[in-house]
N, C-alpha and C positions, 0 to 999 in steps of 0.2 A: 671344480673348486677354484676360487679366487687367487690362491698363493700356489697352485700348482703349477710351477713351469711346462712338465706334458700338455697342460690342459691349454695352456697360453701356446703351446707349440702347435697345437692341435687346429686351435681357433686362429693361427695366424699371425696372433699378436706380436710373435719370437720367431723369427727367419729360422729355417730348419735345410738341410741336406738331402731333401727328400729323394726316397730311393721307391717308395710304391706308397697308395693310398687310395682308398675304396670309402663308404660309406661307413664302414665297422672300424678299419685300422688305421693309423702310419706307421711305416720305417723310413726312418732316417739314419744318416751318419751319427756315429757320436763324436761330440767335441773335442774329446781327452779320450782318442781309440789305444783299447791294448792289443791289437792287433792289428796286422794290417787290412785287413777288413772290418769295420768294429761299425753295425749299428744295433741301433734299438727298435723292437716292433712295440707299439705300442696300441692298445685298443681304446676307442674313443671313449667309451664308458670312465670315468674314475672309479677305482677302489683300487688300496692299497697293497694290500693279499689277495693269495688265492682263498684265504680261510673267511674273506670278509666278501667275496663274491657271491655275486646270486645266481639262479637259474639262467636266467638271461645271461649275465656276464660270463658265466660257465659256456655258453655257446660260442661268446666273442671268440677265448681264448682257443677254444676246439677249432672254431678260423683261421684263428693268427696260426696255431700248428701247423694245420694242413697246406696253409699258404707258404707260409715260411722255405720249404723244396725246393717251389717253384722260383721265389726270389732269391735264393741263395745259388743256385744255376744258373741267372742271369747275374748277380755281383761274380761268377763267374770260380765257385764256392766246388768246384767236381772231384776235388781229392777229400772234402769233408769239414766241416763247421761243427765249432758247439754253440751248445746255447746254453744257455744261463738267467735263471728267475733269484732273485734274491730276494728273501721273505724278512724283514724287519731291520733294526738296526744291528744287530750281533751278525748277521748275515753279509752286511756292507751296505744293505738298502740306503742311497743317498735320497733319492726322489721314491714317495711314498705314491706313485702310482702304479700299479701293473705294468710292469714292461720286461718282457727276453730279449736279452742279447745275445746277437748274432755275432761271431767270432769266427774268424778265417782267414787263407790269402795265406795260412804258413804253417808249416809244422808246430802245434801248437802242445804237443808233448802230454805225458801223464798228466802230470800236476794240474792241477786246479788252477784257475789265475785269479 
C-alpha cells in the first residue's frame, strides 16, 4: 500500500533496525520501544487484521509465529517475551498493517502494556 509506513519499511524506502528478514517477513526495532527490548515482526504481505487475511497470509503469520523463538533467543529473550497483535483502533492499532510485537529484556509483570 502507498501510505503504509511497514510497507515503505519493507521496500527500503524508510531506514529500519533490522533484527531478521527472509523472503515472507521483517523484524525490526521499534522507534518508541516500551520495553527494553521492543520490536516489531512484520510480514511482507499488507492487510490490516487477522479478520481481513487470506489463506496465503494465514500461512505468513503461522511463520512469523514459529520463527519468532528462534529470534527472540538470539535478541537474547531466555527468561521470556510477549507478544502482542493489536486488531483496530480501539485496540491501539497505530499502523494498520499486521505486525506482533515482540517485548522483552525485563520483567514485564501482569498487566498488559
Amino acid at each position: 500500500m502507498e501510505n503504509c509506513i511497514f510497507c515503505k519499511i519493507i521496500a527500503g524506502e524508510i531506514p529500519s533496525n533490522k533484527v531478521y528478514e527472509d523472503e515472507d517477513m521483517l523484524v525490526f526495532r521499534d522507534i518508541n520501544p516500551q520495553a527494553k527490548v521492543h520490536c516489531l515482526c512484520v510480514p511482507k504481505s499488507h492487510f490490516a487484521t487477522l479478520s481481513e487475511m487470506n489463506e496465503k497470509q494465514a500461512e505468513l503469520v503461522k511463520k512469523c509465529l514459529a520463527k519468532i523463538p528462534e529470534i527472540a533467543a538470539e535478541l537474547g529473550l531466555s527468561n521470556g517475551y510477549r507478544l502482542i497483535i493489536n486488531q483496530g483502533k480501539d485496540a491501539g492499532q497505530t499502523v494498520f498493517h499486521l505486525h506482533i510485537h515482540i517485548l522483552g529484556g525485563q520483567d514485564l509483570g501482569e498487566k498488559l502494556i
